[in-house]
Every structure is written in C-alpha cells, then in structure tokens.
C-alpha positions in Angstrom: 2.1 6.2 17.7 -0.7 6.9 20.1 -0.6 10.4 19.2 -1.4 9.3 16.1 -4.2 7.2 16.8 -6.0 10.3 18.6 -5.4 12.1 16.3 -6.6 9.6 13.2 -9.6 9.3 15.6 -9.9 13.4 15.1 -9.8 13.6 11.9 -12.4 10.5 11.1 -15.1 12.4 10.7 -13.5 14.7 8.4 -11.7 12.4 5.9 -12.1 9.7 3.8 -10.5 6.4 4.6 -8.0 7.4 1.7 -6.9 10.3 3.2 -6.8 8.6 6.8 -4.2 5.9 5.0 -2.4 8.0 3.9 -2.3 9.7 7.1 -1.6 6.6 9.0 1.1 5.7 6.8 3.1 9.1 7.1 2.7 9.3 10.9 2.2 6.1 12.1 3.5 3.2 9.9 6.8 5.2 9.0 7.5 5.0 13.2 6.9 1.6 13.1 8.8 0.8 10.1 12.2 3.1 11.1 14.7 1.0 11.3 12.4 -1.9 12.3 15.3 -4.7 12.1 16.7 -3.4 15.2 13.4 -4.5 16.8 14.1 -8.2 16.0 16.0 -8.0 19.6 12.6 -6.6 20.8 11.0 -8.5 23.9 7.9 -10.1 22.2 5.9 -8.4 24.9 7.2 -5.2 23.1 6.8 -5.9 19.3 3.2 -7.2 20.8 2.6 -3.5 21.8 3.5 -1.8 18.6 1.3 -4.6 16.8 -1.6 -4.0 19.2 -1.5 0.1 18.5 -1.0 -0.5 14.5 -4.3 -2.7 14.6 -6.0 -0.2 17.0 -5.0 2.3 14.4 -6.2 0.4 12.1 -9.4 -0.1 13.7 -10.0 3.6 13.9 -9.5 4.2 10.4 -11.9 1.4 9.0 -14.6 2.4 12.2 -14.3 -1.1 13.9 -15.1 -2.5 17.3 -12.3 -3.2 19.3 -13.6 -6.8 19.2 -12.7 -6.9 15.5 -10.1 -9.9 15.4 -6.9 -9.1 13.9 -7.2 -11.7 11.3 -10.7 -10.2 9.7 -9.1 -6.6 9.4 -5.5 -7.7 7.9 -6.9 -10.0 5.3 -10.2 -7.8 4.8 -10.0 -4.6 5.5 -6.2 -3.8 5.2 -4.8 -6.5 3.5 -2.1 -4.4 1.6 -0.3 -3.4 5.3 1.9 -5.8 6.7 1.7 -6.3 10.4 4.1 -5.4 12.9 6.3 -8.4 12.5 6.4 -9.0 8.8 7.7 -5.5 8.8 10.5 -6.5 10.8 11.5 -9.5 9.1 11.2 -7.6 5.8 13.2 -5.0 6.8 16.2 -7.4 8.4 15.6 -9.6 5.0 16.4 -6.4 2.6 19.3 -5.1 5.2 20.8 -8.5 4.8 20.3 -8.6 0.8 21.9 -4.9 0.4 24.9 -5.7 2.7 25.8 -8.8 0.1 26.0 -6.2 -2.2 27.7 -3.1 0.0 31.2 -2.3 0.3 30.8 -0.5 3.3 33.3 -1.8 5.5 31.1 -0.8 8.9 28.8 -3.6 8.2 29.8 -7.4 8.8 30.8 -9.4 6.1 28.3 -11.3 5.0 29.4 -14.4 2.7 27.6 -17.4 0.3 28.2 -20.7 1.6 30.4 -22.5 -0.4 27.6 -25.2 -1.3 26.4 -24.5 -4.6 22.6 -26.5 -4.2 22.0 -24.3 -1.3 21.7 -20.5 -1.3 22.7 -20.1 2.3 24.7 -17.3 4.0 27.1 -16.6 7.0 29.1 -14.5 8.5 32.9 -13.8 8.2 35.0 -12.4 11.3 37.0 -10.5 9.3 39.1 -7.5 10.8 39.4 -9.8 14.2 35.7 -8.5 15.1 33.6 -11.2 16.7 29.6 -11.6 16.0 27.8 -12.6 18.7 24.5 -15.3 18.1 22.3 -13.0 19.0 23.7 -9.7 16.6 21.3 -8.2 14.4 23.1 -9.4 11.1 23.4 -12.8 12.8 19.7 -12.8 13.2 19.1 -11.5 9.9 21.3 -14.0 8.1 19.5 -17.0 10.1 16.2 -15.6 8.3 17.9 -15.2 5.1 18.6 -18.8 5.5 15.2 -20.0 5.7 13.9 -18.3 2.6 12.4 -20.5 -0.3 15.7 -20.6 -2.3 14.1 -19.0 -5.2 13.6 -16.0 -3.4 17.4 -16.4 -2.2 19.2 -16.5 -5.3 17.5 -13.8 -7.0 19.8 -11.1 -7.8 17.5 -7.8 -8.8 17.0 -6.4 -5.6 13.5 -5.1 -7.1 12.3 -8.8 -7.7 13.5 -10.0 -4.6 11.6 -7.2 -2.6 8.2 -8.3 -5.1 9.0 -11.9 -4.1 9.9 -10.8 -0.5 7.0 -9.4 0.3 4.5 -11.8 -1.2 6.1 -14.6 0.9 6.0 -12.5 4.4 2.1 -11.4 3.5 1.3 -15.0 3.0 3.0 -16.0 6.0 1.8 -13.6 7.9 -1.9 -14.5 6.9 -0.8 -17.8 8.7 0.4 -16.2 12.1 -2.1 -14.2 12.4 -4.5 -16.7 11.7 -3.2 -18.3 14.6 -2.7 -15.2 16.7 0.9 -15.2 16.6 2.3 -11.5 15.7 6.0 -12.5 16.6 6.3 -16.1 16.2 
C-alpha cells in the first residue's frame, strides 16, 4: 500500500483525479479489500494502520494537507469509498450471507434461529468440529445479528449488498465523525 501511495504521489501531476481513482482502486483499495474479513481478528492498532495509509492515499489523490480530518475527506471529497473498517464488516457481512446459501461443506454451518420475529443466526457444530467465540464466522454471525432486520431477511443477495452498504456508509459517517475507524 505505501508503494502505492508514492507512486499515486508520482503520477499526480500527470493525471486527473479520475484516473488516480481508478488507480487507487486497482492497486491500493483491492489490497485492502482482499479478503478483508480475516482482518476482523486484526489488533485495532493494525486496522488503524491500513485506515491511516488509505486516507493518506486519499489525501494524495484529492492534494490535501495532512491536517485534513478524516471526516471532511470521507463525506466530501470521497464519500463513495468506504473506510478501512466498513470494508471489513462488509466483507464478513456478505461471507456470512453467501455461506447461508453455500453447500460447501468446508465452511461452518450457519443456521436461522428458530424464532420467527427475529432474523438472527448461529452456528451449528456439526461434523463434531467446535467454533471457538472468537472464529471468524462466529464474529461474522454476531454482526449479522445486529443488522436492522430488514436488511437481514432480505433474500436477493443484490438487494442485501444495496441495503448493506448504505447502512455501513451511514454508520461509518458516525464513527468517523467521532474518530473511531474500528469501533
């Protein structure tokens, strides 16, 4: 990711701010995003890194001081970019959603409560094979959990990605707002 940023800061004078998203988005945001719900078992000190290079990169593409607050550049300048953090929740909430759906017996079963006015989820030890609290799926089904249950029980995985990410953008608004990146 630093790589990119030097080289984003090589090509500024050469490109316009389209081209630079694009670039960023091909070389820097696709790092970040890779498999970002393995990073909800990140330190915070860690997932605090990554966001403070995606904003520095951001930074460099929109020609900002480094005293530019976080909040003015994701809900001015680059408020179609999720931060570090909302990429990770989205990305554990849409691993979660597809597993309900998957057949794939590597992944753990995930199951709907038996409750029919709630939406929640859980896991089921099938095969013997224990889940421990602090297992990605785990995590990502205590998120699922605390969804708005309309976004839960929607069953077109393109409408629940829509709904998805409109709900982690506003949220994130919030946290950063507040300067929390990985509350």
């Amino acid at each position: 990711v630093a790589q990119g940023i030097n080289a984003l800061r090589f090509l500024r004078t050469n490109l316009s701010t389209h081209a630079l998203l694009n670039f960023f988005h091909a070389h820097i945001q696709s790092q970040i995003s890779y498999c970002a719900f393995a990073l909800l078992r990140c330190r915070t000190m860690d997932i605090e890194r990554l966001q403070r290079l995606q904003s520095k990169a951001l930074r460099v593409i929109f020609n900002l001081s480094d005293s530019h607050s976080s909040f003015e550049l994701f809900t001015n300048e680059a408020k179609e970019i999720m931060c570090v953090c909302g990429l990770i929740y989205y990305s554990a909430l849409m691993m979660v959603k597809k597993s309900l759906f998957c057949t794939d017996d590597s992944l753990p079963i995930i199951r709907k409560l038996r409750s029919t006015r709630q939406f929640n989820l859980a896991l089921s030890s099938g095969n013997n094979k224990k889940i421990k609290v602090n297992d990605i799926t785990h995590i990502g089904c205590r998120l699922f959990n605390e969804l708005p249950n309309d976004i839960k029980k929607e069953n077109n995985i393109s409408l629940f990605k829509n709904q998805l990410n409109k709900f982690i953008t506003e949220r994130n608004k919030s946290l950063i707002k507040h300067g929390q990146f990985t509350s």
